[in-house]
N, C-alpha and C positions, 0 to 999 in steps of 0.2 A: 452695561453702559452702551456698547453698540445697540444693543435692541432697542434701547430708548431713542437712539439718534436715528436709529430707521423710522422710529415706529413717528418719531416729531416730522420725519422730512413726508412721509406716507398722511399722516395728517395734514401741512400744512399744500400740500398739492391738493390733496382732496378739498381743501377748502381753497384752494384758486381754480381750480378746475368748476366746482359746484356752486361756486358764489355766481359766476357767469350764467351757469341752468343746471336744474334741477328738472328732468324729465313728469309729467306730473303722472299721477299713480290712482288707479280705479280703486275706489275702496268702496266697500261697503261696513256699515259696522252699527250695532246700535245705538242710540244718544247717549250713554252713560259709557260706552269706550270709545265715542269720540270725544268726550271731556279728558279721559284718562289720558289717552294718544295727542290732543293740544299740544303742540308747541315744537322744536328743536330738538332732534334729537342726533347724539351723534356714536358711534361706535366700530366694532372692529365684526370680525368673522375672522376662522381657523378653518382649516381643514391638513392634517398630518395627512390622508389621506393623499390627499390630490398637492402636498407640498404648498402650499398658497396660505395667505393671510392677506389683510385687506381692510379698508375704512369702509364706511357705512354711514348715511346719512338721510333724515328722513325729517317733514316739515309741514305739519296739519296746522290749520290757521283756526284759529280758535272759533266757534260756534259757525261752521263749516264745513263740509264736507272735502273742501280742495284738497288734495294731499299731494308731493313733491317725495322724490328720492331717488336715489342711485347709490350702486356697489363699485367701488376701486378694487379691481383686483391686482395683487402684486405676491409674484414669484418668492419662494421661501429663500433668504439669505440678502434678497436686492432690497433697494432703496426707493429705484422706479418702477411704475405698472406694468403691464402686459401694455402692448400696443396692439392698435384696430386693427381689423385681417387685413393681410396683406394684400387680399387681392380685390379687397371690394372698395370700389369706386363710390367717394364722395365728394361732394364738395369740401368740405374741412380738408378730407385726407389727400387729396389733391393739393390743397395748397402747403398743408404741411406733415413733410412725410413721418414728423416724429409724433403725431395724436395722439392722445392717450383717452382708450375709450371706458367711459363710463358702462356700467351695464345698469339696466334701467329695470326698475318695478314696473311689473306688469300688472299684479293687484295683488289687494290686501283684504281678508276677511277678518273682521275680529267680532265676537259676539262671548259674552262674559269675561272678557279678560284673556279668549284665547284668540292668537293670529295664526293666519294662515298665509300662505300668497306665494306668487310664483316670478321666478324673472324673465323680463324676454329673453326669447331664444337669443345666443350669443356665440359667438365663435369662439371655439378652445383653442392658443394656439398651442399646446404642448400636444393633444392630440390630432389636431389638424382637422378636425371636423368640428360640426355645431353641437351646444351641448344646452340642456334643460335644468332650472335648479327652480327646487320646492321648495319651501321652509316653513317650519310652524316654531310655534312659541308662546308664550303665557307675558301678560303687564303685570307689573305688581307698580308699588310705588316711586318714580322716577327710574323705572328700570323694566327696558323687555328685552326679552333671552329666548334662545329658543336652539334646534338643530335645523339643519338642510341636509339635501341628498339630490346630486346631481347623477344626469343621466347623459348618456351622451350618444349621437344618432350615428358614428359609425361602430357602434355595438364593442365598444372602450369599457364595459361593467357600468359599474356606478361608485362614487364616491360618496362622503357621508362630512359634515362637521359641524360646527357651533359658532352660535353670533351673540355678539351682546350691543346693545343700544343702550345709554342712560341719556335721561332728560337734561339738555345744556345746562337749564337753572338747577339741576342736582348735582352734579359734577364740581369736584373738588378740586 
């Protein structure tokens, strides 16, 4: 029952947070997985490794190439995200010190039903330096899945885990 009320409150910011913007997302893909990829989608990522779980959310406009998304990351056992690095200066985090930052698709390949794509570089803050995350995955019918594997640039190893996406209008 707690993990449901984390995982409603971890949803329901990701959608006040992302209804606002949606970073938009390079893709490239062929016309028959942009048909597949159309529409809303929304989902979670795990990682035991790295303690973290998180919302996901991703938004191709039908017979288009535009694509939207962002990652919520949030700390294994909390309710709320990770906040923006502390020490980088923006406007938002300037005016309000509690932002919760989005981490943003940096692009997407998909070509027969398989994805590829990476996020921008983003600040750890458990490890206190920047860190890189991959991910690849397979579409099947209202549902993309796949693993990641983060790297991280003060030489932290790497971390490894799993996402899932389902299409809005497939979800129960």
């Amino acid at each position: 029952m707690l993990r449901i009320s984390h995982l409603t409150a971890a949803l329901v910011l990701i959608s006040t947070v992302s209804c606002s913007y949606l970073p938009p997302v390079a893709l490239d893909a062929t016309p028959a997985d942009l048909e597949i990829l159309a529409g809303e989608w929304i989902g979670e990522y795990e990682s035991v490794a790295l303690g973290r779980r998180g919302s996901m959310e991703f938004k191709l406009a039908a017979g288009t190439d535009e694509a939207y998304g962002a990652v919520l990351m949030v700390p294994r056992g909390q309710v709320m995200p990770y906040q923006s690095e502390p020490y980088r200066e923006t406007p938002a985090r300037s005016q309000d010190p509690f932002s919760t930052e989005l981490l943003t698709i940096k692009f997407i390949r998909a070509s027969h039903g398989s994805i590829q794509g990476m996020l921008d570089r983003y600040w750890d803050p458990d490890r206190q330096c920047y860190a890189t995350t991959v991910f690849r995955g397979f579409a099947g019918p209202g549902v993309v899945e796949g693993t990641f594997r983060t790297t991280f640039d003060c030489g932290a190893g790497e971390a490894s885990g799993s996402w899932r996406v389902e299409k809005k209008s497939a979800r129960r």
